[in-house]
N, C-alpha and C positions, 0 to 999 in steps of 0.2 A: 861264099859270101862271109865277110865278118862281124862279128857279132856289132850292135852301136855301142859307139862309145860315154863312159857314163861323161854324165856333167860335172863338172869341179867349179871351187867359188870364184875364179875368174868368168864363167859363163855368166855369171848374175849382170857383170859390166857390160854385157851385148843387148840387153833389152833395153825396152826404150825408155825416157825418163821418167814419163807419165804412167809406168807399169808399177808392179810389185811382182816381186819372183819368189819362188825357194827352192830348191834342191828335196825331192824326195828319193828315195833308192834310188837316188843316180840320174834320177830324169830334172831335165830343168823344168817348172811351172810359173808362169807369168799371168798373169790379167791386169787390165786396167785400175789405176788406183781408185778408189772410193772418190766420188765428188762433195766436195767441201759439205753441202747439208746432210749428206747419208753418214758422212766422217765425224761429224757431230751428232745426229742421233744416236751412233752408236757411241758416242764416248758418255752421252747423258747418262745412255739407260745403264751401261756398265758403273756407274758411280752409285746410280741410283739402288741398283743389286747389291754394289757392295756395303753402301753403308745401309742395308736392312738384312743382307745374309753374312758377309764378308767375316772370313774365319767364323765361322757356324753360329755367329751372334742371331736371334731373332729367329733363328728357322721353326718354322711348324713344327708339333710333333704331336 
């Protein structure tokens, strides 16, 4: 039997539109893209972190 073969960035163009991929040690990984209201909560609260931690401004101590 031979070993699998790793994935390379032409693997990324085989998944389907609506996914998101990456390459880790060689394996290809896909899931479903984020839907539009989750893809925006999460772009709020990352703004929101950053402009109260972002480059170590404001952090507790």
């Amino acid at each position: 039997m031979s070993a699998p073969r790793k994935a390379v960035y032409e693997d990324l163009f085989t998944i389907p539109e609506h996914h998101v991929g990456q390459i880790l040690h060689g394996t290809l990984h896909s899931h479903p893209r984020p839907a539009m209201p989750h893809a925006q909560a999460s772009s709020e609260l990352g703004s929101d972190l950053n402009q109260r931690f972002g480059r170590g401004r404001g952090a507790l101590r």
